[in-house]
N, C-alpha and C positions, 0 to 999 in steps of 0.2 A: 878779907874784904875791907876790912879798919883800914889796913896800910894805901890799899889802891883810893880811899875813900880821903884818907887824910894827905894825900900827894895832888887830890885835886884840890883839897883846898887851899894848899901852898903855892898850887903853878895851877890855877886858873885856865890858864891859855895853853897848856898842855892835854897834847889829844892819848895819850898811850895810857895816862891811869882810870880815864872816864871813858872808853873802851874796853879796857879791863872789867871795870866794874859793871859798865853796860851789859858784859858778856856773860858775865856771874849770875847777875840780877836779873835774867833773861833764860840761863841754866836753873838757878833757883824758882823761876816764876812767878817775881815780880816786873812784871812786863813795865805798870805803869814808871816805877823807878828806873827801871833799864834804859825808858825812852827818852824820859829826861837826861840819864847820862849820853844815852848817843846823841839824844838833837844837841847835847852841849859841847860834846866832841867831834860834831861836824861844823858846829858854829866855830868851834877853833880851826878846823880844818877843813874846810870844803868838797877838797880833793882827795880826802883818803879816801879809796875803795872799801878798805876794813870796817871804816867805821859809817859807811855809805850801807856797805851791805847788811850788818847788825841792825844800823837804824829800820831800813827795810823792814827786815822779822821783825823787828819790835811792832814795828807801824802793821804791820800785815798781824801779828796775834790781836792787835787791839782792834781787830776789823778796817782797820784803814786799808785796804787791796791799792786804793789809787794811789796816795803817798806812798805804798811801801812800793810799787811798779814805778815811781820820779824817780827813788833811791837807787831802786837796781837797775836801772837805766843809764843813770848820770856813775853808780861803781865800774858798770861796764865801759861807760863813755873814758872815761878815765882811766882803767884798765882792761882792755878789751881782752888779753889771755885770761880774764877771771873764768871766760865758758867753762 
């Protein structure tokens, strides 16, 4: 987790290690951290479905149902083979 952790803070604007770690930190059940790395990895990246869809569960374990139904909505919009 160190490595995914210290590659986002070299490349900021890189979505693949704050996805990573989202996923981790979301497997481990730190949701609140998790969501911070997704919302920071879609704010790099809009259009990834990956990290559309992780942010989702994030937002959905935090009781967020409506935000995390924008996310999988807009994964889908964006990749609609995700069904």
């Amino acid at each position: 987790m160190a490595e995914y952790s210290r590659a986002a803070e070299l490349d900021p604007e890189s979505t693949a290690p704050r996805l990573a770690l989202g996923r981790l930190l979301l497997a481990g059940g730190d949701v609140k951290s998790a969501r911070a790395q997704l919302e920071a990895a879609v704010g790099a990246s809009p259009d990834d479905a990956d990290a559309l869809e992780q942010l989702g569960i994030a937002l959905a374990r935090t009781g967020d149902a409506a935000g995390a139904l924008v996310r999988f909505d807009r994964a889908l919009a964006v990749d609609p083979a995700r069904v």
